[in-house]
N, C-alpha and C positions, 0 to 999 in steps of 0.2 A: 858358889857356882853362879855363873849370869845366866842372866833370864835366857838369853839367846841358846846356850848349852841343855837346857830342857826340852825342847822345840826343834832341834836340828835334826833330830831321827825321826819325826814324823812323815808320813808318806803322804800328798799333798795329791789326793785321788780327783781332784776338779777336771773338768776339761780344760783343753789349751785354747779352746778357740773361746770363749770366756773371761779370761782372768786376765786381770788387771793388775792384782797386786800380787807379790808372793805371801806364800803362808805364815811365812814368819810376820810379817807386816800388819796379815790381818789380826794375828795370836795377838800382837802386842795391843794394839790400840785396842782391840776385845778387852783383854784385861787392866786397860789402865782407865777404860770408863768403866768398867764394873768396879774399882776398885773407889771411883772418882762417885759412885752411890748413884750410876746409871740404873734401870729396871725394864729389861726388855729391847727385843733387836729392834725396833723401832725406833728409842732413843739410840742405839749402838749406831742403826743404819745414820740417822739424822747426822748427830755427832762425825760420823768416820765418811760422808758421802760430802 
């Protein structure tokens, strides 16, 4: 199963006048610095901004 098919039934509750990226977007890059032995949304923010 791809990554993508985990993540496509989540309901994506942010406001619209905010968002920038879609949710699948944020999932992914979330998970590939935590994977990458990130620690904390600070590095996640740093990293993904």
């Amino acid at each position: 199963m791809a990554f993508i098919d985990h993540f496509t039934s989540l309901e994506d509750s942010r406001s619209q006048i905010h968002k920038k990226y879609e949710l699948i977007d944020v999932m992914f890059l979330t998970d590939v610095i935590i994977l990458s032995g990130a620690e904390g949304w600070k590095v996640i923010k740093q990293f993904g901004g």
